[in-house]
C-alpha positions as CSV (number, residue, x, y, z in Angstrom):
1,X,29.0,-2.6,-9.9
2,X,27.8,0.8,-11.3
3,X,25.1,1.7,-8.9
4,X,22.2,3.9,-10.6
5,X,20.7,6.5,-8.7
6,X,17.7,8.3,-10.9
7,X,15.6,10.8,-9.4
8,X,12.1,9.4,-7.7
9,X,10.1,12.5,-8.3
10,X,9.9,11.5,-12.1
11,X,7.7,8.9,-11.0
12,X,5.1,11.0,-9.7
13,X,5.0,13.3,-12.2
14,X,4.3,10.8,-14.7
15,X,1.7,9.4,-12.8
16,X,-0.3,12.2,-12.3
17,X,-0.1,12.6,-16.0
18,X,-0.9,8.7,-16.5
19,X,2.8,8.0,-17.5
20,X,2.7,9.3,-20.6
21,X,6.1,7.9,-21.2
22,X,5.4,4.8,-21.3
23,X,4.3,3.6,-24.9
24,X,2.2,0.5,-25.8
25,X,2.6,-2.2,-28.1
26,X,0.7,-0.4,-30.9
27,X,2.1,3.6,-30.3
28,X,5.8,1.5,-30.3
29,X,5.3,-0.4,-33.5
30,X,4.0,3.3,-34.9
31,X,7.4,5.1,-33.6
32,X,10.0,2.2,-34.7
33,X,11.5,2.3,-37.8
34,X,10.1,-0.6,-40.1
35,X,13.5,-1.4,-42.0
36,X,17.4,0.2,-41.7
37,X,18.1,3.3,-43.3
38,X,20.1,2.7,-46.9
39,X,23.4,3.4,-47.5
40,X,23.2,6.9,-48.9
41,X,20.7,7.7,-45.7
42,X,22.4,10.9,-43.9
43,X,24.3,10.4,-41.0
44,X,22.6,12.8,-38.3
45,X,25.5,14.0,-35.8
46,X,23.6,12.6,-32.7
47,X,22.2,9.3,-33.0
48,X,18.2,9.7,-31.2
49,X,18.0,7.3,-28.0
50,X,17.1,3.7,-28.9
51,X,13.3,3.2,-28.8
52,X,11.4,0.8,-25.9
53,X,10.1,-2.2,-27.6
54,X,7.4,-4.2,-25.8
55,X,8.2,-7.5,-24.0
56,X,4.4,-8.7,-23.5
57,X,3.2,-6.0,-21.1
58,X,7.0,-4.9,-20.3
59,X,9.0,-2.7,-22.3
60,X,12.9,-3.0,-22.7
61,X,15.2,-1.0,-24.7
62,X,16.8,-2.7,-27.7
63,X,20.5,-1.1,-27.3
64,X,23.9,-2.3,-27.2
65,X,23.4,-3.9,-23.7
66,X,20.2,-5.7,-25.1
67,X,22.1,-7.2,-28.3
68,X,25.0,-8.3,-26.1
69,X,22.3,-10.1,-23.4
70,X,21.0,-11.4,-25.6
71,X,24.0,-13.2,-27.4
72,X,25.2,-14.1,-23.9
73,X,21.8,-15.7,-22.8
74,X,19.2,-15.7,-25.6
75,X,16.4,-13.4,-26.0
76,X,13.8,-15.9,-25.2
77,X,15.9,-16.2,-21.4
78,X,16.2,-12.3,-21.0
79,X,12.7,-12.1,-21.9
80,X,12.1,-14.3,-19.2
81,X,14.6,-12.1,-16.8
82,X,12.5,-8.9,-17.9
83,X,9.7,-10.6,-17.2
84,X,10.3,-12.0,-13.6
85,X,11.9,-8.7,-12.5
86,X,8.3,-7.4,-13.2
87,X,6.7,-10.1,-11.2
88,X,9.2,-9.5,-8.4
89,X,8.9,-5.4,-8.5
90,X,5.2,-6.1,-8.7
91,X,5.8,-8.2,-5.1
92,X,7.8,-5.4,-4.0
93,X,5.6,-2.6,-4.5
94,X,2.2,-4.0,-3.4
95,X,3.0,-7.1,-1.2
96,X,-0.1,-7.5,0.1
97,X,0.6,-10.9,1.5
98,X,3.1,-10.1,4.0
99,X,1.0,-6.6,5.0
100,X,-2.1,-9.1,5.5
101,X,-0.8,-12.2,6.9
102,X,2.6,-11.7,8.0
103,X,4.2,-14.2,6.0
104,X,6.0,-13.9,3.1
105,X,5.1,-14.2,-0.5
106,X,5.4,-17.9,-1.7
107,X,6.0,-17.3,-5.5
108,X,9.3,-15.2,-4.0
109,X,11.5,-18.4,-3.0
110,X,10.9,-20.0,-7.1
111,X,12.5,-16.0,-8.0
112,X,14.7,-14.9,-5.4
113,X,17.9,-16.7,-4.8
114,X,18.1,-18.1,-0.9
115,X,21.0,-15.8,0.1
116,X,19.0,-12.5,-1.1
117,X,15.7,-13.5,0.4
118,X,17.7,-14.1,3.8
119,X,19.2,-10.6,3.2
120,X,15.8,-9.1,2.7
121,X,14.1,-11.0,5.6
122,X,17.1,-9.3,7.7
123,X,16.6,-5.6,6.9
124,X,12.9,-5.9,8.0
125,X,14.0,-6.6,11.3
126,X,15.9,-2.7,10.8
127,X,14.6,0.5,12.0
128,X,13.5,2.4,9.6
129,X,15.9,4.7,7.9
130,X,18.5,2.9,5.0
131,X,16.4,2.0,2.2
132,X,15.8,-1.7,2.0
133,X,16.8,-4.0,-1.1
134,X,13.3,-5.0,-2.1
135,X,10.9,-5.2,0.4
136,X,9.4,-2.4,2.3
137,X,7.6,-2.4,5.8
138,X,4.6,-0.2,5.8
139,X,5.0,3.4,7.3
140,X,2.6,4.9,9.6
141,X,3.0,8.2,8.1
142,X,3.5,7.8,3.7
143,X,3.8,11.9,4.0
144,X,0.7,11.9,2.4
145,X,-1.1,11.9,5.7
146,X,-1.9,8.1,5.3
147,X,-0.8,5.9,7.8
148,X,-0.5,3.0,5.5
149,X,0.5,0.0,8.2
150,X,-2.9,0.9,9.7
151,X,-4.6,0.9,6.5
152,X,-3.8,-2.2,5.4
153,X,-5.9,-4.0,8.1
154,X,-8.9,-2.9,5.7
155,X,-7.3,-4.9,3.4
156,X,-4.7,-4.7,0.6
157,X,-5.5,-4.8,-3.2
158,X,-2.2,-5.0,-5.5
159,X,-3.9,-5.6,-8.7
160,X,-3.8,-2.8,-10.7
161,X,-1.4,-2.4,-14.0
162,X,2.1,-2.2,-13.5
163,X,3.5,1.3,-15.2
164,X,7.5,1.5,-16.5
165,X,9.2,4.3,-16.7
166,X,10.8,4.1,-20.3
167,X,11.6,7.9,-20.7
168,X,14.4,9.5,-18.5
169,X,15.0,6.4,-16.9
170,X,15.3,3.6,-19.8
171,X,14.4,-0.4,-18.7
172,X,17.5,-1.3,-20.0
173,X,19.5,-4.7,-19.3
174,X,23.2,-5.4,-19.5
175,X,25.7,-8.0,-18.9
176,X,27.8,-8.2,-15.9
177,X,30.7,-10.4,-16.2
178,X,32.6,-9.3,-13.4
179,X,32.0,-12.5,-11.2
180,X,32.5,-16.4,-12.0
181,X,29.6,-16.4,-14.4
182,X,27.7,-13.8,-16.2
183,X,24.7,-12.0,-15.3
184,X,22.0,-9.6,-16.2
185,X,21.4,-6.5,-15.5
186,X,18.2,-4.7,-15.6
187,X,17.9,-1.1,-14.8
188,X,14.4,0.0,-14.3
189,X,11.7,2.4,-12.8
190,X,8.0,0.8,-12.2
191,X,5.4,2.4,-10.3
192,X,2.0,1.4,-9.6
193,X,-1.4,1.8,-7.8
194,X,-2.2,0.5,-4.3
195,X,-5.2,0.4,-2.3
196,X,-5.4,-0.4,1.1
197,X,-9.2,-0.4,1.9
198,X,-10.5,3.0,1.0
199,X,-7.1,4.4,0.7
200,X,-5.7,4.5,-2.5
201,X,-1.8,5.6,-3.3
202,X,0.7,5.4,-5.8
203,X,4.0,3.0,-5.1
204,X,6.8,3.7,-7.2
205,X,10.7,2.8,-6.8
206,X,13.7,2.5,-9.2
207,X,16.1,-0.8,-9.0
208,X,19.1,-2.1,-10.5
209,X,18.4,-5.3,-10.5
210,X,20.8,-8.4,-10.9
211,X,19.5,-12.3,-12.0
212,X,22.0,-15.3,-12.5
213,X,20.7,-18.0,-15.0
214,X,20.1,-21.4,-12.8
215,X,19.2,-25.1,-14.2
216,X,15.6,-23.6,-12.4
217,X,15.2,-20.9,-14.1
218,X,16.4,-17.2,-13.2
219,X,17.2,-16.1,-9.9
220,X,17.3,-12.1,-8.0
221,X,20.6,-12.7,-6.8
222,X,20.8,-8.4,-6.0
223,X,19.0,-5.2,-5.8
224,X,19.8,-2.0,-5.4
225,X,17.5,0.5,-4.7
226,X,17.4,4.3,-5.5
227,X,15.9,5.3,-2.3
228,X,13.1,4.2,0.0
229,X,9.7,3.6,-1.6
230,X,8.1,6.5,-3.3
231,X,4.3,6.5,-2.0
232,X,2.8,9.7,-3.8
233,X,-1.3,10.6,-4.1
234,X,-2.6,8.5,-6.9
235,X,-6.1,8.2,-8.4
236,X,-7.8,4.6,-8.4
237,X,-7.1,2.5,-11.2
């Protein structure tokens, strides 16, 4: 598999500017085009990048690799896919459970598959050092000067809205067909607001992310990370 490696310090940037790339459902209806151009229409020489549409409160790109997903699966089941990617990068990026408690996030066994989840429950066992697949221990040092692990005994509030990086780094979603039975693809940048008592950062990470169709529903079955969580200085929500 292609393995997607965009640069983390976008993230940041657009959240100190309040991600102004990311577009909502009534700026995206204003910037699509409302019908195809005619026939005589002239053909520019470079076609402009395809523009995000909103999927409830997550944006996907309607390209090639969204028209083929969805003729493979149906859009109502990538939808679905988009969706629970959210939920799971949501998990990911603020798991507040497992900071708290020690135990892991229940809605995670209906979304990851068993082998991935065994996977992930490995590498947090690891040192730190090789970024892990989707979940992240807390660091004692975010470079920030917050030592986050210690924070979190304050408390951990994950609640805030999720932000999608839909500008260099598209949420697009493909087909894989290169094992016994296809799969989708999502390729995606979400970053988000933490707080951790009276500390308050920014969590931000870029996946490609890989979901098989089950007769339960979707399942994570791989996830590739760009690099280790991203925590940067971020306002509160």
């Amino acid at each position: 598999m292609r393995v997607y490696r965009p640069l983390m310090a976008g993230l940041a940037a657009l959240a100190a500017v309040g991600l102004s790339g990311c577009t909502s459902s009534n700026d995206t209806a204003q910037t699509t085009p409302s019908s195809s151009p005619s026939p005589s229409a002239a053909v520019t020489p470079t076609a402009p990048p395809p523009q995000p549409a909103p999927v409830g409160d997550v944006p996907v790109i309607r390209d090639a690799g969204y028209a083929d997903a969805v003729g493979t699966f149906g859009e109502d089941q990538v939808l679905q896919a988009v969706a629970d990617h959210a939920r799971i990068a949501r998990i990911a990026l603020a798991d507040c459970v497992r900071w708290t408690t020690g135990e892991m996030d229940p809605q995670l066994a209906s979304l990851v598959s068993p082998k991935l989840l065994s996977r992930v429950e490995q590498e947090l066992q690891r040192p730190p050092g090789y970024p892990p697949s989707l979940l992240s221990n807390l660091p004692d040092d975010d470079g920030n000067g917050h030592d986050l692990a210690a924070a979190a005994r304050s408390g951990c509030d994950g609640s805030a809205p999720m932000r999608y990086d839909t500008g260099m780094h598209p949420n697009a979603v493909h087909v894989d067909r290169s094992g016994a039975q296809p799969q989708l693809v999502q390729v995606a940048s979400y970053a988000m607001t933490v707080t951790f008592g009276d500390t308050v950062v920014g969590a931000g990470q870029d996946w490609v992310l890989t979901s098989t169709p089950t007769a339960t529903g979707w399942h994570l079955t791989d996830a590739e990370p760009s690099a280790n969580v991203n925590w940067f200085p971020s306002a509160p929500s």
